[in-house]
C-alpha positions as CSV (number, residue, x, y, z in Angstrom):
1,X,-3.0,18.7,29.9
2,X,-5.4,18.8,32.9
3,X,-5.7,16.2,35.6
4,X,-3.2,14.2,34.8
5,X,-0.9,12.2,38.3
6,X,2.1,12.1,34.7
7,X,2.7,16.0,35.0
8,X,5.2,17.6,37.4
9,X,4.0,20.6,39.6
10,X,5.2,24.2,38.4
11,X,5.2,22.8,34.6
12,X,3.7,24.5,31.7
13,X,0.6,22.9,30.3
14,X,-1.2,22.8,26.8
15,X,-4.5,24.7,27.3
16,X,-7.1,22.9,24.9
17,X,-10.3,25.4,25.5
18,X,-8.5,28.5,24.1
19,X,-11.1,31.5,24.2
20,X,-10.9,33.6,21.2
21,X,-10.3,37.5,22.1
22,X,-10.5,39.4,18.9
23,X,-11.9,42.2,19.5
24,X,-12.7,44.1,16.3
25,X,-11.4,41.9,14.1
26,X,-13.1,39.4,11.2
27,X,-12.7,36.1,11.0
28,X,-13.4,33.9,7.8
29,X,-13.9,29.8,8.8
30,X,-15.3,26.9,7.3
31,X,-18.6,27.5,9.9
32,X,-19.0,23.6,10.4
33,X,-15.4,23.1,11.8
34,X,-14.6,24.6,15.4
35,X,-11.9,27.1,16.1
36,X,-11.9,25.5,19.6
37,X,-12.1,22.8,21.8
38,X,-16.1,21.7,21.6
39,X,-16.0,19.9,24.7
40,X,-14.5,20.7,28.0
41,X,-13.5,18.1,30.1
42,X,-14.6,16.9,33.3
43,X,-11.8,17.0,36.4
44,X,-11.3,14.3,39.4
45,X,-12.1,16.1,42.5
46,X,-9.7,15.7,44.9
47,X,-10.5,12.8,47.3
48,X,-11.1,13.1,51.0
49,X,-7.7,13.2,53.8
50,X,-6.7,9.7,55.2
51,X,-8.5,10.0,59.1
52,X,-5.9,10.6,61.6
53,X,-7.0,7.5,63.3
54,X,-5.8,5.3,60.1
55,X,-2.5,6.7,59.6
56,X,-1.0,4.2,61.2
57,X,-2.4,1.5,59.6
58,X,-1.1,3.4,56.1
59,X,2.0,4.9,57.6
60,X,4.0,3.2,54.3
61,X,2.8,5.6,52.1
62,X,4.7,8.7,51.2
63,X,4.9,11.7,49.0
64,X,7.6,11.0,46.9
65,X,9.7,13.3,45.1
66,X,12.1,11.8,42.9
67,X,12.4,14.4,40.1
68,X,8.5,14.8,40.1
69,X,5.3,15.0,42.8
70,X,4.2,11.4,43.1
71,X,3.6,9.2,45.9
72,X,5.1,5.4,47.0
73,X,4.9,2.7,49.6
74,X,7.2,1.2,51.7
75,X,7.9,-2.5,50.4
76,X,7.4,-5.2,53.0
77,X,10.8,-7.1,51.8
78,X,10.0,-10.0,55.1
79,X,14.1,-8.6,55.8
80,X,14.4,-5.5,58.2
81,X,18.6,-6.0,57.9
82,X,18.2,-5.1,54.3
83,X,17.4,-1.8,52.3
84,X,14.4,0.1,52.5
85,X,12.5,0.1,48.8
86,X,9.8,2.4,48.0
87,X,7.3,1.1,45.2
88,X,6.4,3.9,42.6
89,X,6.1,4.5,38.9
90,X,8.9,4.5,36.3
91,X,7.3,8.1,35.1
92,X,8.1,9.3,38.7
93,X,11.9,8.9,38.3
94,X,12.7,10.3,35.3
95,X,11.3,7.6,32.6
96,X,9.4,10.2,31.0
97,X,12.8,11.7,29.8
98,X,14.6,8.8,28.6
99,X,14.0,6.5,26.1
100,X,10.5,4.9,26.1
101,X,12.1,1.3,25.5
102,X,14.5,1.3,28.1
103,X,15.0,0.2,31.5
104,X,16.9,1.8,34.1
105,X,19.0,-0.6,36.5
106,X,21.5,0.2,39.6
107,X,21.6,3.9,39.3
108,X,22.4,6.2,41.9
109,X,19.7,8.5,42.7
110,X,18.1,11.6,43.9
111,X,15.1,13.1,46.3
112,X,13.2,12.2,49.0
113,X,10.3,10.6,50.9
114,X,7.7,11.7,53.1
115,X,5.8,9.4,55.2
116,X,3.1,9.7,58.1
117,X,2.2,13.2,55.9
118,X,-1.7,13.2,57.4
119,X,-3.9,16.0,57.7
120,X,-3.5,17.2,61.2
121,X,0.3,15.5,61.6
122,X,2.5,17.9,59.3
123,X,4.5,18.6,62.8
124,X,5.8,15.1,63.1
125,X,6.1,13.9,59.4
126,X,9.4,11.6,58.2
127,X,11.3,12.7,55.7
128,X,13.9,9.9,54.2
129,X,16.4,10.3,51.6
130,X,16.2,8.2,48.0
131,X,19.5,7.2,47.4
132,X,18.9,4.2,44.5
133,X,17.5,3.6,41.5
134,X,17.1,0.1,41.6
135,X,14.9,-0.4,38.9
136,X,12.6,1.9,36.1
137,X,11.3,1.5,32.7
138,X,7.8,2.7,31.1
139,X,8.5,-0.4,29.1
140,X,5.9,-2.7,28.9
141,X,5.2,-1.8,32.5
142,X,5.3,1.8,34.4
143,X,7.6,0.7,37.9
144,X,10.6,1.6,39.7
145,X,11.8,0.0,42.7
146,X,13.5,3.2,44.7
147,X,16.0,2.6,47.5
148,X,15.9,4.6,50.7
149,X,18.8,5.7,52.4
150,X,17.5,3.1,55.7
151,X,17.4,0.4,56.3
152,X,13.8,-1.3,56.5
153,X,14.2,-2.4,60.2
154,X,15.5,1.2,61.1
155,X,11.9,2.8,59.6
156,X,9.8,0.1,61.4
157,X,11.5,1.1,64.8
158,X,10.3,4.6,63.9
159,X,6.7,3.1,63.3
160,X,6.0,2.3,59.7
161,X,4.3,-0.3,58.6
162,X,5.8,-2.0,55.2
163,X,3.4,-3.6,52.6
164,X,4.1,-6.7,50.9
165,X,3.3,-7.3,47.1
166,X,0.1,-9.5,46.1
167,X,2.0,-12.4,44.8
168,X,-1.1,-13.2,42.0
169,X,-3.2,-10.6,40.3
170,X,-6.8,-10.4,41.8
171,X,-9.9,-11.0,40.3
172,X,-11.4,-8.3,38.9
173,X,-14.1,-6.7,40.4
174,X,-12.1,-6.8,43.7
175,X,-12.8,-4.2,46.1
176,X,-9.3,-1.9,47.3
177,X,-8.5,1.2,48.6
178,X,-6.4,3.7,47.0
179,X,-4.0,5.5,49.2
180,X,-1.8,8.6,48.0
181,X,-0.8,12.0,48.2
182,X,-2.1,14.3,45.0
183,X,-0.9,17.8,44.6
184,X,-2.7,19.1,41.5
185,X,-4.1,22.5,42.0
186,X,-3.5,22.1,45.9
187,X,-1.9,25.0,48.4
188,X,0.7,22.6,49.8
189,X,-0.4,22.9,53.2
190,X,-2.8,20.5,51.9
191,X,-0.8,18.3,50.1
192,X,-1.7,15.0,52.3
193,X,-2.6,11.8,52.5
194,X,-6.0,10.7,51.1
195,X,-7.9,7.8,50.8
196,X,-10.6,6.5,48.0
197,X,-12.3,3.4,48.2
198,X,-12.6,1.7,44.5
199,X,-13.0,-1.4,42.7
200,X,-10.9,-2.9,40.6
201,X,-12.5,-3.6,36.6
202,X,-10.7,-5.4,34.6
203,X,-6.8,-5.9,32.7
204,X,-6.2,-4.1,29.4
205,X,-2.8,-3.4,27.4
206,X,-2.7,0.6,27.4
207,X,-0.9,3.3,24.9
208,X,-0.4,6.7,26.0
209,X,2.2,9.1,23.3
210,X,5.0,6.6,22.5
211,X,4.5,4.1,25.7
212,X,2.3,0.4,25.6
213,X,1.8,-1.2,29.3
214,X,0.3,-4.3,30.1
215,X,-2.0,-5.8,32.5
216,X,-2.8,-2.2,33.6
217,X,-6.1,-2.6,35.6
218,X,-9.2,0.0,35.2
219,X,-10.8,1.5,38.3
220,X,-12.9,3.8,39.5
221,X,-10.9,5.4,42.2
222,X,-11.9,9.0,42.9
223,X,-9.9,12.3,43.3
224,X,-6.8,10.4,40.8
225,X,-5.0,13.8,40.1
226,X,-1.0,14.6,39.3
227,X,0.6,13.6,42.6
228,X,-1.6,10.6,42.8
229,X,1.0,8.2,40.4
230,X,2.5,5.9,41.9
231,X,-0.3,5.1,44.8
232,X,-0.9,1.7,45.8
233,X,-4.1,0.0,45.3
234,X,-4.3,-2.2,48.6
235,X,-6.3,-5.1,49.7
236,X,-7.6,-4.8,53.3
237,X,-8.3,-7.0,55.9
238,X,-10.7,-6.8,59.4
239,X,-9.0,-4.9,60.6
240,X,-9.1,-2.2,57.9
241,X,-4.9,-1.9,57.3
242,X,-3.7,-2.9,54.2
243,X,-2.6,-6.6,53.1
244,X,-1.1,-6.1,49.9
245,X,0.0,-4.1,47.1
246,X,-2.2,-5.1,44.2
247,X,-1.5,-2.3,41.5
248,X,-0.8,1.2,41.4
249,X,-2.1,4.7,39.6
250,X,-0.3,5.5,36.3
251,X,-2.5,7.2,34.6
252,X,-6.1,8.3,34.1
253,X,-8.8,10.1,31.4
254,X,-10.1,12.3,33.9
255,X,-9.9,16.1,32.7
256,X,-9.4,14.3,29.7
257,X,-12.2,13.9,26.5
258,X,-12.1,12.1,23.1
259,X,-14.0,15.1,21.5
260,X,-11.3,17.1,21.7
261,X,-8.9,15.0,19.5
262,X,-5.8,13.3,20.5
263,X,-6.3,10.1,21.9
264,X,-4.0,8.0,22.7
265,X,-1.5,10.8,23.4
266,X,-0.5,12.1,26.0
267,X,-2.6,12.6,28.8
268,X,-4.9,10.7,27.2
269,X,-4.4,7.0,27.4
270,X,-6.4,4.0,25.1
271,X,-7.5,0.9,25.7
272,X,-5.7,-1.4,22.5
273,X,-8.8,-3.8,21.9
274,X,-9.9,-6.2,19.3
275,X,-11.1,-3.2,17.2
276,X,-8.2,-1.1,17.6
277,X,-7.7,1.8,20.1
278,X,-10.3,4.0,22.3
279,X,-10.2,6.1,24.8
280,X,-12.8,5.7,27.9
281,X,-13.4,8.6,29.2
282,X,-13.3,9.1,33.3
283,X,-11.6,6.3,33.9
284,X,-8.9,5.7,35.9
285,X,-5.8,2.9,35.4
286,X,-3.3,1.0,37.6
287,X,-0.5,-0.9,36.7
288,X,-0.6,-4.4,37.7
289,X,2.4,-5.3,40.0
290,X,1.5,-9.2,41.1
291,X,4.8,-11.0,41.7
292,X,7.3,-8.0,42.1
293,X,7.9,-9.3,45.9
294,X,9.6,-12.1,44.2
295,X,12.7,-9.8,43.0
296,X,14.3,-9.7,46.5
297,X,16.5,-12.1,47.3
298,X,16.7,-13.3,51.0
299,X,19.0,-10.4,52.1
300,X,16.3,-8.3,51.2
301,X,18.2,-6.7,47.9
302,X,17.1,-6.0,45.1
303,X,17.2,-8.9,42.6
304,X,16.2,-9.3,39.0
305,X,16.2,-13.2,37.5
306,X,14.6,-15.8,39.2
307,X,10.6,-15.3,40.1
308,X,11.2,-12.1,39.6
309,X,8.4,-10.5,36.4
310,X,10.3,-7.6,35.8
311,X,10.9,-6.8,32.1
312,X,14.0,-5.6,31.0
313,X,15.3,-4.4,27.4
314,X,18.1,-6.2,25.5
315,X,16.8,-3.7,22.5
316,X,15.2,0.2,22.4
317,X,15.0,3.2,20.4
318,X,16.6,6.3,21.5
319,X,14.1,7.9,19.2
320,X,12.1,7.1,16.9
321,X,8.0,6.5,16.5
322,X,5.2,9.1,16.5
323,X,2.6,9.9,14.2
324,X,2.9,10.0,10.3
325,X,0.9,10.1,7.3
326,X,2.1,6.9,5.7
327,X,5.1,6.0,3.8
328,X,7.7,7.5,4.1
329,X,6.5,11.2,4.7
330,X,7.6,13.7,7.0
331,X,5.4,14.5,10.0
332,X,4.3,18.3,11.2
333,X,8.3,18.8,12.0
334,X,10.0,17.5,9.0
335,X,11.0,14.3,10.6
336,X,10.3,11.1,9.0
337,X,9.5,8.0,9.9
338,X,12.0,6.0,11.8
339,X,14.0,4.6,14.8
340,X,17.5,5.2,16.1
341,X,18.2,1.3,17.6
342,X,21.1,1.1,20.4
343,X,21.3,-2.0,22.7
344,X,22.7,-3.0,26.2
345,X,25.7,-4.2,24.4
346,X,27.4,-4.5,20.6
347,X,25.2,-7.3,18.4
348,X,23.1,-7.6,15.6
349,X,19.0,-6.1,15.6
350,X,16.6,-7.6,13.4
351,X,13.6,-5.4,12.6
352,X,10.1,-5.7,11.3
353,X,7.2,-3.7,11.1
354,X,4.1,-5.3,12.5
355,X,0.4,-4.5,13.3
356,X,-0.4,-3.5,16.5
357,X,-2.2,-6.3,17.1
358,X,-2.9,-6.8,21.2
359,X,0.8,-5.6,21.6
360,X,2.7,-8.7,22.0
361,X,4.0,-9.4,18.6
362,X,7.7,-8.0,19.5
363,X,8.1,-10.7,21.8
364,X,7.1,-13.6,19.4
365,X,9.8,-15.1,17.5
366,X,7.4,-16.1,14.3
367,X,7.6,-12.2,14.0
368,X,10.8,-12.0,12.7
369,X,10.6,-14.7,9.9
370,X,11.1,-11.6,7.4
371,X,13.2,-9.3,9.6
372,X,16.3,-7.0,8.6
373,X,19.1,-7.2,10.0
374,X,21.7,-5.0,11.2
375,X,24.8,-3.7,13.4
376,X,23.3,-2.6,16.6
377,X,25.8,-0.5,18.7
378,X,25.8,-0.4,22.2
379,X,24.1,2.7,23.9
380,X,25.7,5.2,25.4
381,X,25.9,7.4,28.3
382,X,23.2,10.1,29.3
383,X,22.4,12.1,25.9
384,X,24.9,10.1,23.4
385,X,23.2,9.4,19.8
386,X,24.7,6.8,18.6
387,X,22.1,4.2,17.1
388,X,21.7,2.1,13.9
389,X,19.1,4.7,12.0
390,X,16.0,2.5,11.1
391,X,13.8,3.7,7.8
392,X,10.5,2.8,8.4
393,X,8.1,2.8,5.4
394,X,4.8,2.6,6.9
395,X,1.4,1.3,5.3
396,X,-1.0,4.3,4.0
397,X,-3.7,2.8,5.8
398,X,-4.7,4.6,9.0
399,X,-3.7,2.2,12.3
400,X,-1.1,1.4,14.9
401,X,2.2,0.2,14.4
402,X,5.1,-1.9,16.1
403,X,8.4,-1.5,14.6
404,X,9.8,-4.4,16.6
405,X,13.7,-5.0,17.3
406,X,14.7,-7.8,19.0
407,X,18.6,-8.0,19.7
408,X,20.3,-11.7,19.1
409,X,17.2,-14.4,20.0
410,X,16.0,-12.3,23.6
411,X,12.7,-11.8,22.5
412,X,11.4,-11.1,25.6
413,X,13.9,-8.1,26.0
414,X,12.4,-6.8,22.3
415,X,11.9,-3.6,21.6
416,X,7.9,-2.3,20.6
417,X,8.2,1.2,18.7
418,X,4.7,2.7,18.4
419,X,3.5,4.4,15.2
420,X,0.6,5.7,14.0
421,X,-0.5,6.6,10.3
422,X,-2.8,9.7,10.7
423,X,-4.6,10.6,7.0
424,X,-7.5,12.7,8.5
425,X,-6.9,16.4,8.4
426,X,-7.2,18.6,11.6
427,X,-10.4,18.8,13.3
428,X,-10.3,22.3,14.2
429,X,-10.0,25.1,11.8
430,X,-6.6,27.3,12.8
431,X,-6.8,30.3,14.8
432,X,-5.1,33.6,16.0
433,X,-5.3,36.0,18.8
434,X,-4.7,39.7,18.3
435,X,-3.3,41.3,21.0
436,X,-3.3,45.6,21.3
437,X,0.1,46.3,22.2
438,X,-0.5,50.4,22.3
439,X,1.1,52.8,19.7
440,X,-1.7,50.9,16.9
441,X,0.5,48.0,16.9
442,X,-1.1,44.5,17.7
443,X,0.6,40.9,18.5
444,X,-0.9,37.9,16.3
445,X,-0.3,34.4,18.7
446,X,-1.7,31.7,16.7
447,X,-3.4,28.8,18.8
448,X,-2.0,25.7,19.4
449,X,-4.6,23.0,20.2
450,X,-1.9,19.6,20.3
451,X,-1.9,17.1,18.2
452,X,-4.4,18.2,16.5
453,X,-3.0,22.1,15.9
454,X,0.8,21.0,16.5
455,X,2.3,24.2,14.4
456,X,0.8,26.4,11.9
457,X,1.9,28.1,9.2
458,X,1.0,31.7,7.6
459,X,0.9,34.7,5.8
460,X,0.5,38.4,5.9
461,X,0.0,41.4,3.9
462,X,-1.9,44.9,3.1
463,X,-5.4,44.0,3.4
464,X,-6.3,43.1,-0.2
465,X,-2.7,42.2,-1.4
466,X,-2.4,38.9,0.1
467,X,-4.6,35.2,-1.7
468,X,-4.8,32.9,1.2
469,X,-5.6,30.5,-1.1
470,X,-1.5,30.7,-2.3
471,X,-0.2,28.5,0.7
472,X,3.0,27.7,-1.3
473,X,3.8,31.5,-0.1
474,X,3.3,30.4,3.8
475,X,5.9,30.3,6.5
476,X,6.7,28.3,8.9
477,X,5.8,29.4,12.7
478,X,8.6,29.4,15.4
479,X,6.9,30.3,18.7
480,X,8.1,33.9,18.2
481,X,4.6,35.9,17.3
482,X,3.6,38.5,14.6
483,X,4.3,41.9,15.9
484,X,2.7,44.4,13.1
485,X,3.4,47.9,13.4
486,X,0.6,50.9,13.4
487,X,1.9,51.3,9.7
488,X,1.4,47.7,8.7
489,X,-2.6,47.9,9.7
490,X,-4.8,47.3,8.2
491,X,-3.9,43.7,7.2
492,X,-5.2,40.2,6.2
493,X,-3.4,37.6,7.9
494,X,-3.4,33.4,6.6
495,X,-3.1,30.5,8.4
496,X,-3.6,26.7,8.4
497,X,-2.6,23.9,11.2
498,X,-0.9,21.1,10.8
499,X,-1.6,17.9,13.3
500,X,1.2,16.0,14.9
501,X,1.4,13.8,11.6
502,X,1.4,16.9,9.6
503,X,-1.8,16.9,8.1
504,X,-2.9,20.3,6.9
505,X,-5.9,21.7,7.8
506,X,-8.1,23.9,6.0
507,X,-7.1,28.2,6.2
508,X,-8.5,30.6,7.7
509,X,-8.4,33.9,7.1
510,X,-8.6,37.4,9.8
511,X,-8.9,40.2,8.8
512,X,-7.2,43.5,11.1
513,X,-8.2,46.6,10.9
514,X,-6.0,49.9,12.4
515,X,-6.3,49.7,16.4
């Protein structure tokens, strides 16, 4: 998972162009399927440092880190007495952890926030604690409203500048400027400010793995790179500072590609259009945030209700969704198709399965006219499983899914569980590396190319002993490798891939001689 503003510094990544190194041994494939990504993708380059001579003018945005390398800006609230808020993404606090239905309100919190941190200036940068978690969910929309450990007057004495929130959604086509602090592949001497001037195209609904957002904005800001979620996208005036907040990075297809399979998951975000789902390629996309200044109340707190457009969910799955093959079969590991329903408190769920449709059909009551019903319990704290377990029997048609729950008549605070019926069988062909570990013994490591080569399975044998054609005989691969001895050599090993919905490919078949 390349490029990607999602991913957390210092985390492992899934390599998708794995080079095959077997040396001296023979491998028999299907010679029209690849054993390998075909395509690499392109990366963002990393955009240009903010001038010195404009910190100022930006001073409100900081590196963030809140449990992962992002950035935020300091919300113009119109109330220096109250709290200082820092506008970022919900996947920047921890959303990618939790539950994807569920919203995040009042919680204490952790980290800090680095402001003024220009090129040139890492001498006299400001560091301020998070203390708050007002809001975050990857719900329908990727925010969180974080609360600083200052007030808002106390930072503008030190000399930031706050941003308000564009109260309306510009038109697209609407020149801004992109202002955050990427980290991806960076010494962190020059993890900075930097700037990239971009317009704005236009409003889609977006999936990426088990999330849907809407009124997420395309745009063709450069250099959008893991650190670079949760940057504003500002309007500008004469003057060249910024007026408002119109959107922020979430997410982007850059070092992404559609040739390599798995779109739509993550790391590789779709547009839902009238067709369906696609991925764009080298694009980038920002979350729409028009209105949000309208969720503080005239102390300058944080306040949901009212004007505010902040979602929150009545309804959500603590797990649940994914990829499967239709009906009720199990996907690549065992698990079958359904949804583990908990709600903010004790009431009854009603649950359909819908279309995907342009995403909205959770939050229609003419939905539900042939819904289930049943007891929904009320969640529980941190890692507690205690949901209603939902069956899902999905159609055998391939196509996106919504299981939706909607607790009691609060459609609005619905629940939208993604699936997706996958029939189409791997588009690579499995493969293995054989590694010389000295004393004539060799390591087999399969390759892993997800979602397309989630797991494997195989076999082994003297060579000559072993049909690979006699899968039933296959087991099951868990992460531990093959280690065969000098005296095992030589031997023919077997193995297929199975994609995330389990799929099975076709099998290949290596042959190892004596190293």
């Amino acid at each position: 998972m390349a490029t990607h503003p999602q991913r957390r510094r210092g985390r492992s990544i899934w390599a998708l162009g794995l080079v095959l190194a077997l040396a001296g041994c023979t491998v028999t494939t299907r010679p029209d399927l690849p054993t390998a990504a075909p395509v690499t993708p392109t990366p963002a380059t990393v955009s240009d440092p903010l001038p010195l001579a404009q910190l100022a003018a930006f001073s409100g945005v900081a590196a963030l880190d809140t449990g992962s390398n992002c950035s935020g800006t300091l919300i113009d609230t119109g109330v220096p007495t109250g709290p200082a808020y820092v506008l970022t993404n919900g996947h920047c606090t921890g959303d990618v952890g939790r539950p994807a239905q569920a919203t995040t309100i009042g919680a204490e919190w952790f980290g800090t926030a680095e402001f003024l941190a220009a090129k040139g200036n890492a001498d006299d940068t400001l560091t301020v604690d998070v203390v708050g978690l007002e809001y975050s969910t990857m719900r329908h929309t990727d925010t969180a409203i974080v609360r600083l450990k200052s007030t808002l007057g106390e930072l503008e004495d030190l000399g930031l500048r706050p941003v308000k929130i564009a109260d309306a959604e510009p038109a697209g086509g609407t020149a801004v400027v992109n202002v955050g602090v990427p980290v991806q592949d960076l010494h962190p001497d020059d993890w900075v400010l930097r700037r990239g001037d971009c317009t704005l195209g236009s409003q889609h609904t977006l999936i990426e793995h088990l999330w849907m957002w809407l009124g997420v904005w395309s745009n063709d800001c450069p250099g959008i790179i893991q650190g670079s979620s949760g940057s504003s996208l500002f309007t500008v005036g004469a003057d060249g500072a910024p007026d408002a907040i119109v959107a922020m990075i979430n997410t982007t297809t850059w070092g992404a590609t559609a040739a390599n399979g798995g779109a739509c998951t993550m790391n590789h975000p779709c547009e839902v259009t009238a067709d369906g789902t696609k991925m764009v390629e080298k694009t980038s996309y920002a979350q729409s945030v028009a209105g949000i200044g309208k969720c503080f109340d005239a102390s300058g707190r944080f306040s949901l209700g009212g004007g505010c457009p902040l979602p929150t969910s009545s309804v959500w799955a603590e797990s649940g969704g994914g990829s499967f093959r239709g009906g009720d079969q199990p996907n690549a590991g065992g698990g079958h198709p359904s949804a583990s329903l908990v709600g903010r408190k004790v009431g009854t769920v009603r649950t359909v399965l819908t279309e995907l449709g342009d995403g909205t059909a959770c939050q229609q009551q003419s939905t539900y006219s042939s819904a289930k019903s049943s007891a929904l319990p009320k969640a529980g704290e941190d890692w507690e499983q205690l949901g209603v377990q939902i069956p899902v029997d999905l159609p055998e048609q391939e196509g996106r899914f919504l299981l939706c729950a909607v607790a009691g008549s609060d459609y609005a605070g619905a629940a939208s569980v993604l699936f997706e019926v996958d029939r189409t069988p791997p588009i690579f062909a499995a493969n293995a590396e054989v590694d010389d570990i000295g004393g004539g013994a060799v390591v087999v490591r399969p390759h892993l190319v997800p979602p397309e080569i989630t797991t494997v399975r195989f076999a082994w044998g003297p060579q000559g002993s072993i049909d690979c054609t006699d899968t039933a005989s296959f087991q099951d691969f868990f992460i531990v490798p093959l280690t065969l001895k000098a005296a095992d050599l030589p031997a023919t090993y077997c193995v297929y891939g199975l994609d995330a919905a389990g799929n099975a490919g076709q099998v290949t078949k290596i042959e190892i001689p004596k190293h």
